[in-house]
C-alpha positions in Angstrom: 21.9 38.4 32.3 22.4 34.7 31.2 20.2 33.8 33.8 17.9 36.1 33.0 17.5 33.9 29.4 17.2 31.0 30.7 14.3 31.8 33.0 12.3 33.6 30.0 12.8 30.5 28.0 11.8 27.9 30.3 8.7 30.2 30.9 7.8 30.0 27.3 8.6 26.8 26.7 6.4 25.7 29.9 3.5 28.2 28.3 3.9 27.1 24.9 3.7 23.3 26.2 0.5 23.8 28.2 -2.0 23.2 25.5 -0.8 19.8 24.9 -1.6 18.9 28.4 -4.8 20.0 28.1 -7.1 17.2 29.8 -9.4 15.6 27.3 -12.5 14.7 27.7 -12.0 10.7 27.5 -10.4 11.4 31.2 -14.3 11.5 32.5 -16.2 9.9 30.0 -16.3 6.1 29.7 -18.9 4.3 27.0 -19.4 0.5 27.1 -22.2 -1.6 25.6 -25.0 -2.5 27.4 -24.4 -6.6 26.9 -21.0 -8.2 26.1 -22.8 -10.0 23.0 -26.1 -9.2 21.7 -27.7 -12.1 19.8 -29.6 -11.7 17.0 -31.5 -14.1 14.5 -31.4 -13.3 10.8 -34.2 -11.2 9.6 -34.8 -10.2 13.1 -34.1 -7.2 15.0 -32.4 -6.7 18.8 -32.2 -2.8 20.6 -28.9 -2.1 21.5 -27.6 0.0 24.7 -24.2 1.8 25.0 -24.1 3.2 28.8 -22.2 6.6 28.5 -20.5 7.1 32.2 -19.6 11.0 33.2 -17.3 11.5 36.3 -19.1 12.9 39.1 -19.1 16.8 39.3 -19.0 17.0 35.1 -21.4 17.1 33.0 -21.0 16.8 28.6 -23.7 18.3 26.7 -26.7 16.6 25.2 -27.2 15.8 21.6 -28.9 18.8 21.0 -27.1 21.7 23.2 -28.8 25.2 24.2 -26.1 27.5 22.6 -25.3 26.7 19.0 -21.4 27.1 19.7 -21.5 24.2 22.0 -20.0 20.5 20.7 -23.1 17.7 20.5 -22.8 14.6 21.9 -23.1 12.2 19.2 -22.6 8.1 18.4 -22.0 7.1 14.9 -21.3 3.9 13.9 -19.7 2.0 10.9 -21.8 0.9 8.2 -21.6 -3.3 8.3 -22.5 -5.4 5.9 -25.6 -7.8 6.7 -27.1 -5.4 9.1 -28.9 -2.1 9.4 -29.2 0.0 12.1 -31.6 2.6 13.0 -30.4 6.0 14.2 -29.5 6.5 18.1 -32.0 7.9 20.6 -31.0 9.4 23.2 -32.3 10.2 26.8 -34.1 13.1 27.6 -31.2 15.9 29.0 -31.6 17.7 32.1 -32.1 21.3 31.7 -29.5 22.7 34.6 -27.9 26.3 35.0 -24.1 26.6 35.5 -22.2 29.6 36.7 -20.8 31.0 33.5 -23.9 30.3 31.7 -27.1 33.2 30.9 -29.3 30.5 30.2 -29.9 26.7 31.6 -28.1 24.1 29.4 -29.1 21.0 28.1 -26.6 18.4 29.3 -26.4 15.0 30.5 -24.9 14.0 34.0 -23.9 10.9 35.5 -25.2 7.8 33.5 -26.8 8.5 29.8 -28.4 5.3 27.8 -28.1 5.9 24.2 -30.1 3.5 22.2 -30.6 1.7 19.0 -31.9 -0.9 17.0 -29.4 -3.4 14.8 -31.3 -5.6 12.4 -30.0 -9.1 10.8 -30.7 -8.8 7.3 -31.8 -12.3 5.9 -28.8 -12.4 3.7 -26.1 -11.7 6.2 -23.6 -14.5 7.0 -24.3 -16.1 10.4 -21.4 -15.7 12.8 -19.7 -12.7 15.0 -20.0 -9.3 14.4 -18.6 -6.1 15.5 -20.6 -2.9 15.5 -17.4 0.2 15.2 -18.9 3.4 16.6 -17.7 6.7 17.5 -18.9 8.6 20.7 -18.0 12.1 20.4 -18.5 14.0 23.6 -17.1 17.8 25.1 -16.9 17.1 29.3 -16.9 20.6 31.6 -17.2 21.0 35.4 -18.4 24.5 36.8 -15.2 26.0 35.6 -13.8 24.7 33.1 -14.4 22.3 29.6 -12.3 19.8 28.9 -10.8 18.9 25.3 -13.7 17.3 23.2 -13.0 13.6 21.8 -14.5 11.3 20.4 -14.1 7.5 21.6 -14.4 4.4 20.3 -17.2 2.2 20.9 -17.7 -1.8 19.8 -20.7 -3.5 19.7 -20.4 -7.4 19.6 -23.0 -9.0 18.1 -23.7 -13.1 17.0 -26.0 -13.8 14.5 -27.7 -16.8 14.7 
């Protein structure tokens, strides 16, 4: 009988515990500038890349998803003194249908380019700069989704 406990507890303590080990979508999902240092001029503008990296056989969603309940990828970034920045465009998403969905989805695969432009405002202090961003993304295969999360992104930037 004592044995008995001890094997329903371990059960639900090993059920209970699988959540946390969840994979999250960060796992498949890389996001790194386009440069290593953008230059800039004060008063002048410069387009900015982030290169979003999915895993081969996943696929995250595109900034505007076919089902309402699904999780956007989005980048938001900081506000930083001395510069403004336009909002992000993204790639155009491939329409592709997946086993467990009615309709196609709208997702990206492989490598997206999300884009932007930075400008120097004339009174910002010349000098290094780091643009903080959030990339939030929701990575699935043919079977499953993975844990959405968002990632960190820097942008370095020099104004001259």
């Amino acid at each position: 009988m004592k044995l008995v406990r001890i094997v329903l507890l371990v059960m639900v303590v090993g059920v209970v515990s699988l959540p946390g080990k969840a994979q999250g979508s960060a796992k498949v999902v890389r996001a790194t500038p386009g440069e290593s240092v953008y230059k800039v001029k004060r008063g002048a503008a410069v387009q900015v890349s982030v290169s979003v990296e999915v895993d081969e056989g996943y696929h995250i969603n595109s900034n505007r998803p076919a089902e309402k309940y699904l999780i956007p990828t989005t980048l938001k970034f900081d506000r930083t003194t001395g510069l403004s920045l336009s909002p992000v465009v993204y790639p155009k998403a491939k329409l592709q249908k997946f086993e467990f969905s009615q309709k196609p989805l709208s997702v990206f695969e492989g490598k997206a380019v999300l884009k932007l432009t930075a400008k120097a405002l004339p009174s910002v202090t010349p000098g290094d700069q780091v643009l903080k961003g959030k990339l939030t993304v929701q990575a699935c295969n043919n079977q499953q989704c993975l844990r959405p999360q968002t990632i960190d992104v820097s942008v370095s930037l020099r104004v001259e």
